[in-house]
C-alpha positions in Angstrom: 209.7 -267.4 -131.9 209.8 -271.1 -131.0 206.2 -271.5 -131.6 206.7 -269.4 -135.2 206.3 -266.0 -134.5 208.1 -264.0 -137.2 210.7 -260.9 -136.2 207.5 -257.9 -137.0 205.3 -260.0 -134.7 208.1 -260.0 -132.1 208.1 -256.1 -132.6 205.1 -255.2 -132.1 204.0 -257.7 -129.2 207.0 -255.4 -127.6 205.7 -251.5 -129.1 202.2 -252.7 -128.3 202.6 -253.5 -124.4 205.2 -250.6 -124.4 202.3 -248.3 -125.2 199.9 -249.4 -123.8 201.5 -248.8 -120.3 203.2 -245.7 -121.4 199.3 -244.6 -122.2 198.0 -245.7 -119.1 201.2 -243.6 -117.6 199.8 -240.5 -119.9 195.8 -241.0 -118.7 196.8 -241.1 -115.3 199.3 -238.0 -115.8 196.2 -235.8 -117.0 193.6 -237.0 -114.5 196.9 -236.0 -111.8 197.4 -232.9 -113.7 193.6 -231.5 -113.3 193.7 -232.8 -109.7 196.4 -230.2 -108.9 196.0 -227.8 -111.2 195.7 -224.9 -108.3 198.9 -225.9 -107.2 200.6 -226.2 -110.5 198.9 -223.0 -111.5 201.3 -221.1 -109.1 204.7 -222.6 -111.2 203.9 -222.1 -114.5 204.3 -218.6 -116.5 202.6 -217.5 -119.5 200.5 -220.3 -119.6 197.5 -222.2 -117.8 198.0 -225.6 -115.8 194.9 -226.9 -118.2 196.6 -225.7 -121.5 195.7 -228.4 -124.0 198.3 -227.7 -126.5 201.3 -228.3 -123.7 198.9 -231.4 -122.1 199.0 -232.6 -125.6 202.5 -232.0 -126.6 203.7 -233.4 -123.1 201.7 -236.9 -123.7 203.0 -237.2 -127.0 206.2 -236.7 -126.4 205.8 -239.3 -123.3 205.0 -242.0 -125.8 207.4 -240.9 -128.0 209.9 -241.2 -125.2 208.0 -244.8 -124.1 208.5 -246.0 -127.9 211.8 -245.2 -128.5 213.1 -247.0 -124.6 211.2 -250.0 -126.3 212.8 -249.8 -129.5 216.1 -251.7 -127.9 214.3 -254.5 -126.2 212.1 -255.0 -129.0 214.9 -254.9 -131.4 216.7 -257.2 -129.3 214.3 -259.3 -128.4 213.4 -260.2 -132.2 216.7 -261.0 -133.5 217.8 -263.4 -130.6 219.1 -266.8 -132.0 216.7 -269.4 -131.3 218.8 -272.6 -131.1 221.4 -270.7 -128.7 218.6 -269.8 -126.5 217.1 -273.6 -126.2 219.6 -275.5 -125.9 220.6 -272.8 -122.7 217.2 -273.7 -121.6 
């Protein structure tokens, strides 16, 4: 902000490395979940370990969990008082 960044760039500098590792988190989730599909196979009932629907569903609601733990920060992180902050510096 000291170099004129306005409060929405703030925000989504935040949501935007937020995702990005929540997505990594998600990639390397599936390529987990295929690798131990056999074992997995022998938990789940009423549905395959390789059921894209519930693969889907459980990466989207990982980002949607990743977006809203960043909201906060972001939120916070935006709205901080600029003069308070340097002259703490």
């Amino acid at each position: 902000m000291a170099l004129g960044s306005q409060r929405a760039g703030i925000l989504r500098l935040v949501f935007a490395s937020a995702s990005r590792v929540a997505a990594l988190g998600c990639a390397v989730g599936m390529v987990s979940v295929v690798a131990a599909s056999r074992l997995l196979g022998s938990f789940l009932f009423g549905v395959s370990p390789l059921d894209p629907l519930v693969l889907s569903l459980a990466a989207l609601f990982v980002l949607l969990l990743a977006w809203l733990a960043s909201w906060l920060p972001a939120r916070r992180a935006a709205s901080i008082d600029l003069m308070s902050v340097l002259r703490a510096e």
